[in-house]
N, C-alpha and C positions, 0 to 999 in steps of 0.2 A: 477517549474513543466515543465516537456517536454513530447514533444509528443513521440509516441513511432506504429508506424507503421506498424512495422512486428518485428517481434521479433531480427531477423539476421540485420534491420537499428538500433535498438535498441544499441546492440551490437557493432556497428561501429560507434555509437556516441559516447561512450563512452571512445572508441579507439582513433578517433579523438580528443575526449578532454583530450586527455594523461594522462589521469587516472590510477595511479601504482597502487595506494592502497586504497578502499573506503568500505563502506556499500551502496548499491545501492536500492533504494525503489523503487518499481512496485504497482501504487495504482490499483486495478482490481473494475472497479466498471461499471455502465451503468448509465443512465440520470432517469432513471422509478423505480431505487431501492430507498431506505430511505438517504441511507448514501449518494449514486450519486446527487441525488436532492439538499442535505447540501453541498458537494465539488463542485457543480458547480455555486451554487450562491454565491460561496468565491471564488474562480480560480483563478482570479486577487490577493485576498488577498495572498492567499498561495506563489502563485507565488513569489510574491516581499518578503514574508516569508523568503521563503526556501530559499532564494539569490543566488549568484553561487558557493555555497560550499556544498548544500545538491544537489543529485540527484535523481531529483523522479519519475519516467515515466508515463505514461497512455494509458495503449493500448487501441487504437480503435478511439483516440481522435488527432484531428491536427490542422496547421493552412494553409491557402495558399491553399488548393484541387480545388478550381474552382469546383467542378461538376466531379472528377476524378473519385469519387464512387456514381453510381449508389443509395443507399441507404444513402448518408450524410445528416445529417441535423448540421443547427447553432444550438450549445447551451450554449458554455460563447464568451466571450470576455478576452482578456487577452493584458494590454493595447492599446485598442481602438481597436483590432485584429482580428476577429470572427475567433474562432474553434469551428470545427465540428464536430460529431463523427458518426460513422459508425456500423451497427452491424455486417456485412457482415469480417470488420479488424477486431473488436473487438476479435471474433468465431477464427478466423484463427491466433491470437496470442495465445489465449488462445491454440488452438491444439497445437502449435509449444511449447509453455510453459511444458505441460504434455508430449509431446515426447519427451523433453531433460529432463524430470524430472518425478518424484513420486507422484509430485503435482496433485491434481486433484478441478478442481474448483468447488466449494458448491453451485454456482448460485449465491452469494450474493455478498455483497463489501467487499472486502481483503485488507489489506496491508499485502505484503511479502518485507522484508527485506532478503538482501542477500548479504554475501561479497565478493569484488570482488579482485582479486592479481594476479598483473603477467600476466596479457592477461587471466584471466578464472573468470569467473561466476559462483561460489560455492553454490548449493544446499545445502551442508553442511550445519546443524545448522541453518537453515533459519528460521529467527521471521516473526510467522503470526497470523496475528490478523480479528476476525471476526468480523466486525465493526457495521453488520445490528446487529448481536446478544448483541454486547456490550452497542448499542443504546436502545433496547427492553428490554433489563434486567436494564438498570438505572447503567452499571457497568459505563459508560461515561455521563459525565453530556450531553456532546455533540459534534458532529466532531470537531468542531471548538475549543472548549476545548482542547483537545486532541493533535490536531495538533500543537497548540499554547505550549502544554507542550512539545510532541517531539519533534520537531524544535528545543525547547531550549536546550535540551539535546542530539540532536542531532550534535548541531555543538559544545559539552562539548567533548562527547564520543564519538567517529565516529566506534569504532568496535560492531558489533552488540552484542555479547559477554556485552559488557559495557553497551549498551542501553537497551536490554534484563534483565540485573540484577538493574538496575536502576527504569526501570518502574515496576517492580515486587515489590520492595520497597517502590514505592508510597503510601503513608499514605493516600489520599483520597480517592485510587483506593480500600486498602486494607478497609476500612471500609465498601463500599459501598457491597463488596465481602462478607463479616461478615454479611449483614445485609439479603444477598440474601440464604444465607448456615446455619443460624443459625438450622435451622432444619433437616440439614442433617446428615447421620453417619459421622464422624469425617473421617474416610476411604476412604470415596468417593468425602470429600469435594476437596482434589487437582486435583485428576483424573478431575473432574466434571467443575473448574475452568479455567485448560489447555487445554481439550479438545476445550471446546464450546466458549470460547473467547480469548484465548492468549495461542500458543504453541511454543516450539523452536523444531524443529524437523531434521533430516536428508532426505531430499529427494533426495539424490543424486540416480542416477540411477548404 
């Protein structure tokens, strides 16, 4: 898990870590949402998770601030470390995210997946999952679940393309999906499925 600041340091860490070819993960969440409250009481766990081969960011969230933003407060610890987050970053990533993109944020906790090649940051095709929604509907047992499954398939399949058709496949995801749609028309049940909890979409501007 890495902090992610403003969108443009974002961007130059991962330049810095000479990253040619990747799927890059932007987890969008706050401390006061459902899902934020489940990621920050793991943080640590995630962290030593995702090891240094996934990359995963957090806008709004860092470590080391001193008192830099006016609005920071502590909310995990990430070996022995206190980060903190801000709403004031958070708001100003998020803007800089929708002005280079299509994206527009729901207010809730997201993962957006996105690939990256070649020095650019592709909108294209980007996996987004709505996490408070997949928590309330029972389609995830729970963040931590979840995480614990992509991670693992994450460092199998590192194109989003792969990881996207992977967790579609899910045999426990698809049941729970079955259990939520049994009553719907047969027509609406995909539309209904992609929209409100897991889409691959083109945002590119």
């Amino acid at each position: 898990m890495l902090e992610a600041i403003t969108y443009q340091e974002m961007l130059n860490d991962i330049q810095n870590n000479q990253i040619k070819e990747d799927t890059i993960g932007i987890l969008v969440t706050r401390p006061d949402l459902e899902g934020g409250k489940s990621i920050l009481s793991s943080l640590n766990y995630y962290h030593h998770l995702s090891g240094k081969s996934a990359n995963f960011y957090l806008p709004g969230f860092g470590a080391y601030w001193y008192e830099t933003y006016p609005d920071e407060r502590v909310v995990a610890k990430i070996d022995g470390i206190e980060w903190s987050y801000s709403d004031k970053m958070f708001v100003d990533f998020i803007n800089a995210l929708e002005a280079y993109s299509k994206w527009q944020y729901s207010g809730e906790t997201e993962l957006l997946m996105l690939e990256y090649k070649d020095g650019i940051l592709s909108f294209d095709n980007m996996i987004q999952f709505y996490l408070d929604n997949m928590l309330r509907d029972n389609i995830i047992v729970s963040v931590p679940a979840f995480f614990q499954q992509l991670f693992r398939i994450y460092n199998k399949k590192r194109t989003a393309k792969d990881i996207s058709n992977i967790l579609g496949m899910d045999k426990a995801i698809q049941v729970t999906k079955e259990m939520i749609t049994d009553n719907m028309p047969s027509g609406l049940t995909n539309f209904f499925i992609q929209e409100k909890y897991f889409c691959v979409k083109n945002y590119e501007r």
